[in-house]
Backbone as CSV, one residue per row, in Angstrom:
resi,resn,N_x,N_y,N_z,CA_x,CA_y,CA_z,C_x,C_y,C_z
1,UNK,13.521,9.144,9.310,13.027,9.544,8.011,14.209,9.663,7.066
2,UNK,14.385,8.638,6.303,15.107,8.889,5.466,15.264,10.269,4.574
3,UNK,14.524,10.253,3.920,13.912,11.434,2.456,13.675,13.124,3.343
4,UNK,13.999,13.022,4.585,14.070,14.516,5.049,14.790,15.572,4.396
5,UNK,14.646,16.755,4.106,15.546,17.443,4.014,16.079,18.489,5.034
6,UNK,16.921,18.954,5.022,17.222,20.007,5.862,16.292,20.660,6.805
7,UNK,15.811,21.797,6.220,14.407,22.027,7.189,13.958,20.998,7.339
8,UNK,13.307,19.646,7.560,12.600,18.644,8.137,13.543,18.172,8.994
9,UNK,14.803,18.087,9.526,15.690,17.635,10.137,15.656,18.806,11.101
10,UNK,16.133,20.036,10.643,15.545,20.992,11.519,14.268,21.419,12.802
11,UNK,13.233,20.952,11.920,11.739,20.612,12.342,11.745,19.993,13.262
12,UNK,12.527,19.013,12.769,12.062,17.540,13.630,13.088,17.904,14.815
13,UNK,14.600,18.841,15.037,14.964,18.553,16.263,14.374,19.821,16.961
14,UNK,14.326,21.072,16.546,13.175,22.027,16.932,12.240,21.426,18.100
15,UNK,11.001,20.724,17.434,10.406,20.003,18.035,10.452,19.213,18.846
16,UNK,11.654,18.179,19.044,12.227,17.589,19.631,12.224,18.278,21.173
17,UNK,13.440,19.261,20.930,13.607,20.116,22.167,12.918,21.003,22.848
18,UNK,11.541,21.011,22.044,10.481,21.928,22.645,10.233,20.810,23.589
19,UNK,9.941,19.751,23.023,9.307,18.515,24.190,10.206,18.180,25.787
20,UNK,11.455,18.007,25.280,12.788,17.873,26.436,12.908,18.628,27.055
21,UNK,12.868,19.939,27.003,12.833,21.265,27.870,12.028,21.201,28.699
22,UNK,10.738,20.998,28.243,9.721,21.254,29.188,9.924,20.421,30.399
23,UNK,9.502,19.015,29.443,10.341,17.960,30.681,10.840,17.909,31.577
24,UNK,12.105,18.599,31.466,13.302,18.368,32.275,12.764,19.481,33.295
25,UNK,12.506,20.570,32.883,11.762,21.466,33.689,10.451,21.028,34.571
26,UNK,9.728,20.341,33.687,8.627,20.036,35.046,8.876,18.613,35.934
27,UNK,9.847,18.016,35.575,10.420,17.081,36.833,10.704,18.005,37.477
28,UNK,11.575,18.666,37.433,12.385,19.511,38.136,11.211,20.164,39.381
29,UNK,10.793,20.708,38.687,9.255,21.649,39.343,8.601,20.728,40.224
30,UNK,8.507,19.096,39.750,7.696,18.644,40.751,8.670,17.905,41.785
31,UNK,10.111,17.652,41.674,11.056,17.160,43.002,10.884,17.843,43.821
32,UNK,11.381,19.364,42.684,11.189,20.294,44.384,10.609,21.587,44.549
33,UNK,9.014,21.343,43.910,8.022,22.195,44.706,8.260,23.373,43.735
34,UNK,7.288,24.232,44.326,7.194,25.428,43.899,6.419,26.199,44.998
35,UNK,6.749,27.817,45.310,6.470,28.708,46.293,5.077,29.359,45.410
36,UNK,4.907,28.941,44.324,3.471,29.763,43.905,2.505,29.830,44.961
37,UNK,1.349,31.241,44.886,0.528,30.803,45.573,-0.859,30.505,44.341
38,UNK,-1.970,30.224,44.783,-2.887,30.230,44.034,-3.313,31.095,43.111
39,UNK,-3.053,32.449,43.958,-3.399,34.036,43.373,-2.709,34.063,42.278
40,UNK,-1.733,34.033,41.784,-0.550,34.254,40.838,-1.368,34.391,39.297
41,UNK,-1.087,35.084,38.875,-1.394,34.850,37.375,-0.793,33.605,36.886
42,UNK,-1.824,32.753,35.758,-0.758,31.881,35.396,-0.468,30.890,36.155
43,UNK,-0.938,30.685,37.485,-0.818,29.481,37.856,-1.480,28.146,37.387
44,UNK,-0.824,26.936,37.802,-1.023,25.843,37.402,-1.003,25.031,38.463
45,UNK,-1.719,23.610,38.192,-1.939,23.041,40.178,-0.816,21.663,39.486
46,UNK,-1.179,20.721,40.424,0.098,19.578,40.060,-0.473,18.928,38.594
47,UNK,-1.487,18.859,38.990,-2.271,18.053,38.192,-1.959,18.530,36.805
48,UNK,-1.998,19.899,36.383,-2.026,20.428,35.143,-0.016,19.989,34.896
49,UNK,0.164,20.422,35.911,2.161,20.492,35.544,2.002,18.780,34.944
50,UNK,1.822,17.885,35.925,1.482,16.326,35.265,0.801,16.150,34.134
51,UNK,0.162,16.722,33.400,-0.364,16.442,32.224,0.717,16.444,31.336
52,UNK,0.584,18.357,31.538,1.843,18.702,30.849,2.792,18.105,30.598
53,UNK,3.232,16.902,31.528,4.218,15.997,31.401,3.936,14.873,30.511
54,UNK,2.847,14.533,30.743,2.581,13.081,30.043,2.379,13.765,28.243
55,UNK,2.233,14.750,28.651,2.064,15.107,27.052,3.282,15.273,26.418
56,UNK,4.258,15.535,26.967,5.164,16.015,26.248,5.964,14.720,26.247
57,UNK,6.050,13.883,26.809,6.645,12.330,26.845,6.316,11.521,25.552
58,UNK,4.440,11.677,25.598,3.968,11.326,24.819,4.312,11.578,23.229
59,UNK,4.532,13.410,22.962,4.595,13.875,21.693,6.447,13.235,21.848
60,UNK,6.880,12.906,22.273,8.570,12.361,22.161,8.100,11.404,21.409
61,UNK,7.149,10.352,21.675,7.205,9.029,21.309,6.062,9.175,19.897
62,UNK,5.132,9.873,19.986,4.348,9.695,19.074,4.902,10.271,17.751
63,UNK,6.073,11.457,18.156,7.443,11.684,16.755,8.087,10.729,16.031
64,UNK,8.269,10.070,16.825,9.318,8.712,16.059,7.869,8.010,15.461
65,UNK,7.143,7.698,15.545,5.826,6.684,14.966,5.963,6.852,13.574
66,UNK,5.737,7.762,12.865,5.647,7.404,11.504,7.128,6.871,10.902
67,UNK,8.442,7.039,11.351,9.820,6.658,11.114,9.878,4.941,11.227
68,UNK,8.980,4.659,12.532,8.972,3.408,13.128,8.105,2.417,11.882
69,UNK,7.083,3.661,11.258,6.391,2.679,10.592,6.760,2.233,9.350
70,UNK,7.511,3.544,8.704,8.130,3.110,7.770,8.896,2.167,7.248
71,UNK,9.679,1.544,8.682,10.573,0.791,8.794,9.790,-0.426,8.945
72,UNK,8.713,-0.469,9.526,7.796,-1.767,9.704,7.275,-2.357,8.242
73,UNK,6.729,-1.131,7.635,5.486,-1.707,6.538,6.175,-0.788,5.032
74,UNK,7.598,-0.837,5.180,8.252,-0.129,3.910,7.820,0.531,2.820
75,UNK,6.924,1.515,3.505,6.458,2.741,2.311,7.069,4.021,2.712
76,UNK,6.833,4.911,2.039,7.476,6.692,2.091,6.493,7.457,2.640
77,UNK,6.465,7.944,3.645,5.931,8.797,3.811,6.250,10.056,3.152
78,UNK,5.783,10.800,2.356,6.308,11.971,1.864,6.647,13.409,3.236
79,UNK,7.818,13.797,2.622,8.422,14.410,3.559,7.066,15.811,3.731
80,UNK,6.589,16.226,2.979,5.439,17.638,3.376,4.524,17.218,4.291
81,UNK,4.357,15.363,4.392,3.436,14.967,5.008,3.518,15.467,6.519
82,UNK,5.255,14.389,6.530,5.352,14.567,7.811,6.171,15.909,8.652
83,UNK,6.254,16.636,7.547,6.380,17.955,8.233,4.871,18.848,8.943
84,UNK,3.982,18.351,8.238,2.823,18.809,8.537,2.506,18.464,10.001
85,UNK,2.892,16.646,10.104,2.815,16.389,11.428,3.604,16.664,12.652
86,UNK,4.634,16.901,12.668,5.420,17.657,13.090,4.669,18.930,13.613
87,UNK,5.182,19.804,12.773,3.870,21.020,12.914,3.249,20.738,13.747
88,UNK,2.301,19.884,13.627,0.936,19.565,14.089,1.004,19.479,15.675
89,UNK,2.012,18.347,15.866,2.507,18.063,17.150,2.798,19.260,18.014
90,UNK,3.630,19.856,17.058,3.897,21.377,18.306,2.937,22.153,18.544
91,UNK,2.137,22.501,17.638,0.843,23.122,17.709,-0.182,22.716,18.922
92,UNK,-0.283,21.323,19.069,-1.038,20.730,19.852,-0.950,20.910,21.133
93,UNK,0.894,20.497,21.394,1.267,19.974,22.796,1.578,21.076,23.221
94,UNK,3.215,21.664,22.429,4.107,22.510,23.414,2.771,23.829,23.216
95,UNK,2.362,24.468,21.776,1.996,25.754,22.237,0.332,25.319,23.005
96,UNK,-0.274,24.508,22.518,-1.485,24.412,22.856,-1.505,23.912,24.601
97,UNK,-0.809,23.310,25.126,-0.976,22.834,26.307,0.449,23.621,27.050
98,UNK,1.419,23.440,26.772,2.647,24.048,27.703,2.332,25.763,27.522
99,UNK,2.648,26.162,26.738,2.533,27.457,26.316,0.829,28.002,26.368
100,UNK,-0.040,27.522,26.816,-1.744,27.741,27.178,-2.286,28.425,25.718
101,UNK,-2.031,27.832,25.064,-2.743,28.328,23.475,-4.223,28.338,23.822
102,UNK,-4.452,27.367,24.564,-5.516,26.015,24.736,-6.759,27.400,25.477
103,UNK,-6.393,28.492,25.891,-6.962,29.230,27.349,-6.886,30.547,26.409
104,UNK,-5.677,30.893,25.363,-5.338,32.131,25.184,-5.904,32.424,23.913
105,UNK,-5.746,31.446,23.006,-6.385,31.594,21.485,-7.570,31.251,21.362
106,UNK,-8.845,32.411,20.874,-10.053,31.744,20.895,-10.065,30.918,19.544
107,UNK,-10.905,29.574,19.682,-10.957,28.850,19.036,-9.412,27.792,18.655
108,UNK,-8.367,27.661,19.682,-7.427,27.326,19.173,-7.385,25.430,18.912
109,UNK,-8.505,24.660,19.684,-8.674,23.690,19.333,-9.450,23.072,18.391
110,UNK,-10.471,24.513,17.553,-10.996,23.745,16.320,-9.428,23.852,15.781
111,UNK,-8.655,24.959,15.679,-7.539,24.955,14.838,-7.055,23.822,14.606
112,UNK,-6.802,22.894,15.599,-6.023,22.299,15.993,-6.683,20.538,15.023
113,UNK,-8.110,20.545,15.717,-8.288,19.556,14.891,-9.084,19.423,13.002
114,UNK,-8.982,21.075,12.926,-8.921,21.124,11.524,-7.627,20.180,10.828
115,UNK,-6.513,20.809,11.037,-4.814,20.484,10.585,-5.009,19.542,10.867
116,UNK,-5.985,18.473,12.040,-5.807,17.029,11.800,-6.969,16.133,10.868
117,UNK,-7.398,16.696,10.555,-8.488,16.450,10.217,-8.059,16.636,8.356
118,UNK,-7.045,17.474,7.781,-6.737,17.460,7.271,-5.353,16.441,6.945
119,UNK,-4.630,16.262,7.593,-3.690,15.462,7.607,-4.339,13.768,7.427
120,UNK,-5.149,13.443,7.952,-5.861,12.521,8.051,-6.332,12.430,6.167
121,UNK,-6.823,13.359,6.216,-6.952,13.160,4.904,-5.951,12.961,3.675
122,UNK,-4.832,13.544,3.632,-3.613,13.323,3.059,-3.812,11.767,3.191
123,UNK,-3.274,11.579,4.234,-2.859,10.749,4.655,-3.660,9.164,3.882
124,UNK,-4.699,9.035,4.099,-5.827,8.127,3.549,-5.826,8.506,2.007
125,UNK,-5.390,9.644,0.975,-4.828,9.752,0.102,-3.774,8.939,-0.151
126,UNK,-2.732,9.403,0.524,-1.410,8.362,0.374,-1.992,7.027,-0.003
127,UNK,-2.773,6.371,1.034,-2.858,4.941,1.383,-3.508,4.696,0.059
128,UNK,-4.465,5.309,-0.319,-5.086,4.652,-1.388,-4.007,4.619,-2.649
129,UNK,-3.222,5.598,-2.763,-2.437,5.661,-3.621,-1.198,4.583,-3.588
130,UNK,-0.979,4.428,-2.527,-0.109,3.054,-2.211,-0.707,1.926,-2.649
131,UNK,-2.226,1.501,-2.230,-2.903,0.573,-2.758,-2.954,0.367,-3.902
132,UNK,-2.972,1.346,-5.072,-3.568,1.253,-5.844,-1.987,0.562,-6.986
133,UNK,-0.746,0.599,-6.295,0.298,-0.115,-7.199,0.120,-0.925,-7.006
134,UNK,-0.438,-2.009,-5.701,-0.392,-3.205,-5.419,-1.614,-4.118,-6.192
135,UNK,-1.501,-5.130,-6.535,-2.530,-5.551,-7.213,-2.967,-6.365,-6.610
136,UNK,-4.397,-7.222,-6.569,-5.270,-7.721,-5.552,-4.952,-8.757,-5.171
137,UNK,-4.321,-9.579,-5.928,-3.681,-10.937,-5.469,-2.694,-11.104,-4.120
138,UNK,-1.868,-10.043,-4.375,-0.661,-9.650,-3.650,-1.013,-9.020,-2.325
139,UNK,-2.113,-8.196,-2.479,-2.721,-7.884,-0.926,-3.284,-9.214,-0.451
140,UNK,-4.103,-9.852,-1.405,-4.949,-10.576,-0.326,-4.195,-11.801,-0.203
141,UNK,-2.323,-12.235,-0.429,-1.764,-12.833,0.233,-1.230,-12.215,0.970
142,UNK,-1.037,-10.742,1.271,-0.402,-10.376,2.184,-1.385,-10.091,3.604
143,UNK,-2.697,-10.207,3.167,-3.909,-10.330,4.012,-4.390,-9.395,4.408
144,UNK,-4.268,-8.221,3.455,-5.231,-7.223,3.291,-6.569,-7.738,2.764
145,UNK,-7.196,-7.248,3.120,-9.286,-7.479,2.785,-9.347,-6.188,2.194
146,UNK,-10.306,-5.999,1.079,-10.548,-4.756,0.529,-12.482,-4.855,0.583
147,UNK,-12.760,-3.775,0.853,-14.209,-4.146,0.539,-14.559,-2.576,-0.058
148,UNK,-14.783,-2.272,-1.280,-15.265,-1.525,-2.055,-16.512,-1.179,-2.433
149,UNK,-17.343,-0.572,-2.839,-18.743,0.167,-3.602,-18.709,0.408,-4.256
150,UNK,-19.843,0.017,-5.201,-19.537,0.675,-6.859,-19.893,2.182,-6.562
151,UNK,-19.918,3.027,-7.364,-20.046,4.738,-7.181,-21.276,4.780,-8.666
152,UNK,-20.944,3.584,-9.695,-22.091,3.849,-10.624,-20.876,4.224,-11.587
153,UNK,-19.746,4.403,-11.879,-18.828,4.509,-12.550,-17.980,3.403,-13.640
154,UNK,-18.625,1.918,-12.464,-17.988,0.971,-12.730,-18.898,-0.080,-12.558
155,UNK,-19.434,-0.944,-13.106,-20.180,-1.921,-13.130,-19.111,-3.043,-12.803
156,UNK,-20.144,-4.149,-12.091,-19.341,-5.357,-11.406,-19.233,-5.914,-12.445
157,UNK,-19.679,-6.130,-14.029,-19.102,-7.158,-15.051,-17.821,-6.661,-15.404
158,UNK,-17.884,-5.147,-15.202,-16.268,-4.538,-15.445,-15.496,-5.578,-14.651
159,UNK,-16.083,-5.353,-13.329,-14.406,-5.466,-11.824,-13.961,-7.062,-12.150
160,UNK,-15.098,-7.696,-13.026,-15.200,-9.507,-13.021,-13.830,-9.587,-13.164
161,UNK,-13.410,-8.683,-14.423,-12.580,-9.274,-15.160,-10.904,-9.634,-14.334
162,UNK,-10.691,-8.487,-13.283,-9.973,-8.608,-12.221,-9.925,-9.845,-11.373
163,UNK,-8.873,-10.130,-10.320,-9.074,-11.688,-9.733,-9.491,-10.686,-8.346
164,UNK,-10.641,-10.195,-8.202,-11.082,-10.013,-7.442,-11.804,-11.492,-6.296
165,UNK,-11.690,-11.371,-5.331,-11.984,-12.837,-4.241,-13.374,-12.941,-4.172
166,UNK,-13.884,-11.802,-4.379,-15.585,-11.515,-3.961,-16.126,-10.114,-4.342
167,UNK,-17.161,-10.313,-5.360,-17.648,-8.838,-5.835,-19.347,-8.936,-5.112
168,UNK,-19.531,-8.071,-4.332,-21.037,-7.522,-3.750,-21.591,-6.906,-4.876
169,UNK,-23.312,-7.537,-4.530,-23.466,-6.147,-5.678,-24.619,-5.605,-4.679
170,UNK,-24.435,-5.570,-3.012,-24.903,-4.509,-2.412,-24.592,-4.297,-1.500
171,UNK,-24.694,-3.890,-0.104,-24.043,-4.015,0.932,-23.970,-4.818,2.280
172,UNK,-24.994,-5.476,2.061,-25.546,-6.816,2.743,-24.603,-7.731,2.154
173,UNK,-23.677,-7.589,1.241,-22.680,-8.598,0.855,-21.538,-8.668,2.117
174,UNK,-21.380,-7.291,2.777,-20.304,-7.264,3.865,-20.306,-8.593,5.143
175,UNK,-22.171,-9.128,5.203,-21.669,-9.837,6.107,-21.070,-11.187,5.399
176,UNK,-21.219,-11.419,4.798,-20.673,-12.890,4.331,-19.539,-12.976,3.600
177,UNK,-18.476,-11.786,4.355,-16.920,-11.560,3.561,-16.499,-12.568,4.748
């Protein structure tokens, strides 16, 4: 991420090392065993320690994704965005699954997919807002397809005037894009 600032650099290695810790710890745990018995408060069977793992591997890799994409399809993610996701990530993995949010906080997975559910939305904000510098020619050589609805705001003799490729004027127009 280029456009980070401080705290987001922060964030991001924070997070980072919540994920690596665990890690390194539950290899560790599963080379060589553990004397738990079942009774224990707080126990966990292999299966759960293995999740735990794949999750936290996972949130390693699914961190770098929006950096990766940036670099792919050269737009900005705004830095509040992806602090949010960030956030989000730790929320999910380390406290929700390593740390048993998931068992301890009632309701901690609507929480969880509220903040995504919101981010999602940002997010599809952004995009439209990205779209909306690009002009239609230029997507649809770059081979974006747009397929739009009027809302009743905008009449199709308006959109004519645009080099729009194809204007519907219902939705039975979708199959013959």
């Amino acid at each position: 991420m280029k456009n980070t600032t401080k705290f987001g650099k922060f964030l991001y290695i924070t997070v980072t090392l919540s994920f690596i810790v665990p890690i390194v710890y539950l290899i560790l745990r599963m080379i060589f065993g553990s004397s738990a018995s079942t009774s224990e408060a707080g126990y966990h069977s292999e299966s759960d320690y293995l999740l735990m793992l794949m999750q936290c591997i996972l949130g390693l890799i699914t961190i770098h994704l929006p950096s990766i994409l940036e670099r792919k399809f050269h737009f900005v993610l705004p830095s509040l965005l992806y602090g949010f996701y960030i956030v989000f990530l730790y929320c999910a993995i380390f406290l929700g699954e390593v740390r048993s949010f998931y068992y301890l906080v009632p309701q901690w997975d609507s929480i969880c997919h509220f903040c995504s559910s919101m981010m999602m939305g940002f997010f599809g904000l952004m995009v439209v807002t990205i779209l909306n510098r690009v002009d239609a020619e230029t997507a649809c050589n770059a081979g974006v397809d747009f397929a739009g609805v009027l809302n009743g705001m905008t009449t199709a003799d308006e959109l004519r005037a645009y080099p729009h490729r194809f204007i519907m004027e219902n939705l039975s127009g979708l199959l013959y894009i």
